[in-house]
Steps between C-alpha positions, in 0.01 A plus 500: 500500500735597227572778227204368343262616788378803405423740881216797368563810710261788457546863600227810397552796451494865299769659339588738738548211758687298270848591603379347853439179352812465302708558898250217592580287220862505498501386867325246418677402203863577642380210818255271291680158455618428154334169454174603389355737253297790560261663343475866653144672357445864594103553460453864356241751329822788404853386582659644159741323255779694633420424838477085391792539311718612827300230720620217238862547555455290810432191324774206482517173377249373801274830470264609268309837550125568383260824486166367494257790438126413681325842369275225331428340823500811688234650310241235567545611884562852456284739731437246749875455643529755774818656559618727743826692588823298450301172375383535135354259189826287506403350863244278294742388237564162690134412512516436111806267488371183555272598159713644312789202569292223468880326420575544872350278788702740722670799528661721701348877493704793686525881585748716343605636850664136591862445512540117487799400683424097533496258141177558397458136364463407844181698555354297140591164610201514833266285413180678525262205364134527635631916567390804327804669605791498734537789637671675825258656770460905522739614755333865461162346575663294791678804696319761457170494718262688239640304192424182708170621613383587156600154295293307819226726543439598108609232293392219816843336453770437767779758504799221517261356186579772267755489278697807321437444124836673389642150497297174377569216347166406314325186455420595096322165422260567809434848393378400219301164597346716768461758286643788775529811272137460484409466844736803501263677335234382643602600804587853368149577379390384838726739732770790454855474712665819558768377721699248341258438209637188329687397753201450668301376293730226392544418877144447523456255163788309609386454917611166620677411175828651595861294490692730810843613414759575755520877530837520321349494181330785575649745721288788570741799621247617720491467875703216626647281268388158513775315439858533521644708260751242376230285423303729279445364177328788354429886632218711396508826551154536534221797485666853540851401621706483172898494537483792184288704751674486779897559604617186751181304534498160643667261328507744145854355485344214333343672224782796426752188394296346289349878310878549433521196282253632296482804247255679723739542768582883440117581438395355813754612690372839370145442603644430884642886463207640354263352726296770744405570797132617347563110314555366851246686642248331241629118588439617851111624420470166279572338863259678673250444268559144476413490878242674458363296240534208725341627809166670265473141340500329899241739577292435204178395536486304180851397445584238314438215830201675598348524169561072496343459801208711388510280165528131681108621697388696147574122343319339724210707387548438166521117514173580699357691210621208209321251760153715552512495074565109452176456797302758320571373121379117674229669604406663195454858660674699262418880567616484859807753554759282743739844545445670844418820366438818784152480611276654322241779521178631265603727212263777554417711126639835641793371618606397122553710161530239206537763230758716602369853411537712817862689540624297767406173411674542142827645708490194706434300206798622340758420790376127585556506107826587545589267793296229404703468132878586750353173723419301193897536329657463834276169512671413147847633564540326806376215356139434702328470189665359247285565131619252265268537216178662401401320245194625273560888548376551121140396664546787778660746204165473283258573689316807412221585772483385886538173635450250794851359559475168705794358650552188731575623884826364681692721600426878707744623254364315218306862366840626405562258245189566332628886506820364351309388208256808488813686473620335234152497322621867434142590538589881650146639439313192709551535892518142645324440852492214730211373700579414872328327822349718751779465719716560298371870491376542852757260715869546356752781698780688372661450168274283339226602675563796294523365188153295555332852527647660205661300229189502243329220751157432516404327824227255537261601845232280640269832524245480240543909442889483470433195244260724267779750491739235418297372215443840358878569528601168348226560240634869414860410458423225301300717239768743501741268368694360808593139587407321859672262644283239687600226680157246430630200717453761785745362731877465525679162546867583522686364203187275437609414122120359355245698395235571778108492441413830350172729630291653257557897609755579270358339202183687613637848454666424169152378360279824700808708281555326181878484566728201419651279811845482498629157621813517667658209671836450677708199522801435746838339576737466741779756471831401677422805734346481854240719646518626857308175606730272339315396214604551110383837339318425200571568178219633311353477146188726443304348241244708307235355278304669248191671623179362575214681347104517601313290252186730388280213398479384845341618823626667766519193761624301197751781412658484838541098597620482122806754527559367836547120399720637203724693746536176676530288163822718420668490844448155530668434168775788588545201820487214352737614189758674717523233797487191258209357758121463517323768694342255779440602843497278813120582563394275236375615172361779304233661351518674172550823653789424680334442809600147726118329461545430868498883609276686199254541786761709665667594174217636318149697603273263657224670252737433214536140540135401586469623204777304320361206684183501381 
């Protein structure tokens, strides 16, 4: 390497820790070998032009000194970083490098509480081909019992295994290919960190892709040193022990020579004086806590390994469920339910108020509002349902009386996206309801259990007396203006993408009620997110056609099978338009109903087609 090499060094920070990273930098700079150039970037959201200003004086003929300000970048991420006591936003700054440099195949990223006594060249010139990083392992996390305890039994990873991320030299060109800062964020949607946060979570991204350092190049002062301390290449004082906290700690004689080459000096040295006991007594709680952290996490039910074991078995199942669909699609058996729902029990018709009119059934109905819409935006902030588009909403917007709204069923969660576009249908004086399985109602505990009983649902029974107050429910809201959501394939295949056979009931009320059917259809794709079983959330596009209305030339029989097949007709052009591909199924194929002419004796009524045969 020559003058021509160009070494990029990164630090983060905020402007109050700024004076920090200018000590850091001029030991680095003052010890760096002066055949190479370097590019020193401080990643910021505030550090002020004054501040830069002072922070530039360091540069030379071999040095050149950048502010790089990721508010941009931070705000895509912002409200889902978790920070806690002396850690804050600027802990994540790293994770963005490799993007934001896509110049650099590698680069060295450090702390601002480093001294770097060794050439700093030599730490760029490892060859960390086939690496994500090279890092040095966590002495913290290798000393101290709970520390140790916490990285093997919460993040599943060996305690010598784990490296300390205030030091890495980056693989940038692997980042990227492997596209890391999303699995970052993948993996943040997935589980919180409170202890080291992105130390671990970069620790767990990067398991057995990790060049070892020796332990100079990171020197923890913490417990027992690890090396020599002639050989240390660079110090870090790290978590609460700062030299400008504390009079005569360890080894601070390493950082007070290198703060008075700088313009800082007096300013820090002031900080050391003003420093108090109630400030010491805080670093001290921020310890305890830590610990504390640690040892709630180990005793955590679902921690972060737990809650993979629990996903590995709940994958299992679900590769169980995508099988039982493929077997029952051969088969033609389309309005079997493969989910292993609670058992169910008979809806009895005093056990159920459709219409809530009573006191207590419109209090309840209120609250299970009120959770049911704070479940549905933690679903979308946290990214578990992802709502691309609604496409059509106009159709939704003009409707002026009550309607059937038919939707294809995929997803237990799949209601709320219908709600998303009810909402933005901005039809205030219509109440939207949802009609649910029997088990659904009777079967489901807690939480959602809750929400089954009094979110506007109206729950199928297989008592014939519960059923005639169901039909004169559905019947009354519908006259009074209000849209129902039915789900006419009457079964859910999990993320089943085609458009199931659809049964006649819904169609039926929207003829005995002269009130249009709404077709709504949703199409998928893979977001670059995974669910807790390890497959890709789906990005969804609600489609909404315009509304289907009852033809009054035609009977009532005729009415029905012909708003039905036109329902169908517009999903199955919704599929084949946005999936570029014939609807087909692997049963064989279909009638003009939408039915696989291999199962319309299980499809359809028996009655119905003897008639159709004949």
């Amino acid at each position: 390497m020559n003058r021509n090499t160009i070494i990029p060094i990164f630090f983060a920070c905020d402007n109050q820790y700024t004076k920090y990273t200018m000590v850091a930098m001029k030991s680095m700079i003052e010890n760096a070998s002066k055949e190479y150039t370097y590019h020193m970037h401080i990643l910021h959201t505030d550090v002020s032009a004054a501040m830069q200003e002072r922070v530039k004086e360091l540069e030379n003929a071999n040095t050149r000194i950048y502010f790089d300000d990721v508010t941009e970048r931070l705000a895509k991420l912002d409200g889902e970083l978790p920070v806690r006591d002396y850690y804050s936003h600027t802990t994540y700054y790293r994770l963005f490098i490799p993007d934001m440099y896509p110049q650099y195949d590698k680069a060295i990223y450090i702390d601002s509480d480093t001294i770097t006594i060794g050439d700093i060249s030599k730490l760029y010139e490892q060859n960390i081909d086939g690496y994500y990083v090279a890092g040095v392992r966590d002495q913290v996390v290798i000393q101290d019992e709970t520390f140790g305890e916490y990285v093997e039994k919460v993040l599943g990873l060996d305690r010598h295994a784990y490296f300390n991320a205030g030091m890495l030299l980056m693989n940038c060109k692997v980042f990227r290919e492997e596209n890391l800062l999303q699995k970052f964020i993948q993996l943040l949607n997935t589980y919180t960190f409170v202890v080291a946060q992105d130390q671990d979570y970069l620790n767990i991204i990067c398991k057995d892709q990790v060049l070892w350092l020796d332990a100079s190049w990171n020197t923890e002062v913490f417990g027992e040193l690890p090396c020599k301390e002639e050989d240390i290449q660079i110090l870090h004082y790290n978590m609460a022990s700062k030299p400008w906290h504390y009079e005569g700690f360890r080894l601070s004689e390493h950082f007070w020579k290198y703060a008075q080459m700088t313009s800082f000096y007096e300013q820090i040295r002031q900080e050391l004086v003003d420093y108090t006991e109630e400030d010491k007594a805080k670093d001290r709680y921020s310890g305890e806590h830590l610990l504390e952290l640690a040892l709630r996490e180990i005793q955590n039910e679902n921690n972060y390994l737990n809650m993979m074991k629990k996903s590995n078995q709940q994958s299992a199942e679900r590769l169980e469920i995508l099988e039982r669909i493929a077997r029952l699609e051969r088969e033609g058996h389309f309005d079997i339910d493969v989910e292993n729902d609670p058992p169910s029990r008979t809806l009895m018709p005093e056990e159920v108020e459709y219409i809530h009119k009573t006191l207590g059934a419109k209090l309840r109905n209120r609250y299970a509002h009120k959770m049911g819409r704070w479940f549905m935006n933690m679903l979308i902030r946290r990214k578990q349902m992802i709502i691309k588009d609604v496409v059509g909403i106009e159709n939704f917007k003009n409707l002026e009386q009550g309607a059937i709204i038919t939707c294809n069923h995929f997803n237990a969660f799949d209601s709320f996206a219908i709600q998303v576009a009810y909402d933005r249908s901005e039809h205030k004086e219509r109440k939207f309801y949802r009609v649910i399985k029997e088990g659904n109602y009777t079967s489901f505990p807690g939480f959602f259990g809750y929400l089954m009983r009094n979110c506007n649902t109206l729950p199928l029974s297989s008592n014939f007396a519960t059923m005639k107050k169901f039909v004169k429910a559905v019947d009354e809201l519908l006259q009074e203006g209000n849209f129902v959501l039915f789900y006419p394939e009457q079964s859910m295949w999990w993320n089943y993408r085609k458009p199931k056979p659809l049964k006649k009931g819904a169609y039926t009320f929207a003829v005995n009620n002269q009130v249009p059917v709404l077709p709504c259809f949703i199409t998928m794709q893979d977001s670059n997110l995974l669910d807790q079983d390890g497959f890709p959330i789906q990005e969804y596009t609600i489609h909404i056609s315009k509304p289907i209305y009852p033809d009054a030339s035609l009977k009532h029989s005729e009415n029905v099978e012909s708003m039905r097949r036109a329902n169908y007709e517009v999903w199955k052009e919704i599929y084949e338009k946005t999936y570029g591909i014939p609807l087909e199924y692997t049963c064989g194929p279909v009638d003009e109903n939408g039915h696989p002419i291999n199962a319309i004796m299980q499809a359809c009524d028996e009655q119905e087609y003897a008639k159709k045969a004949e």
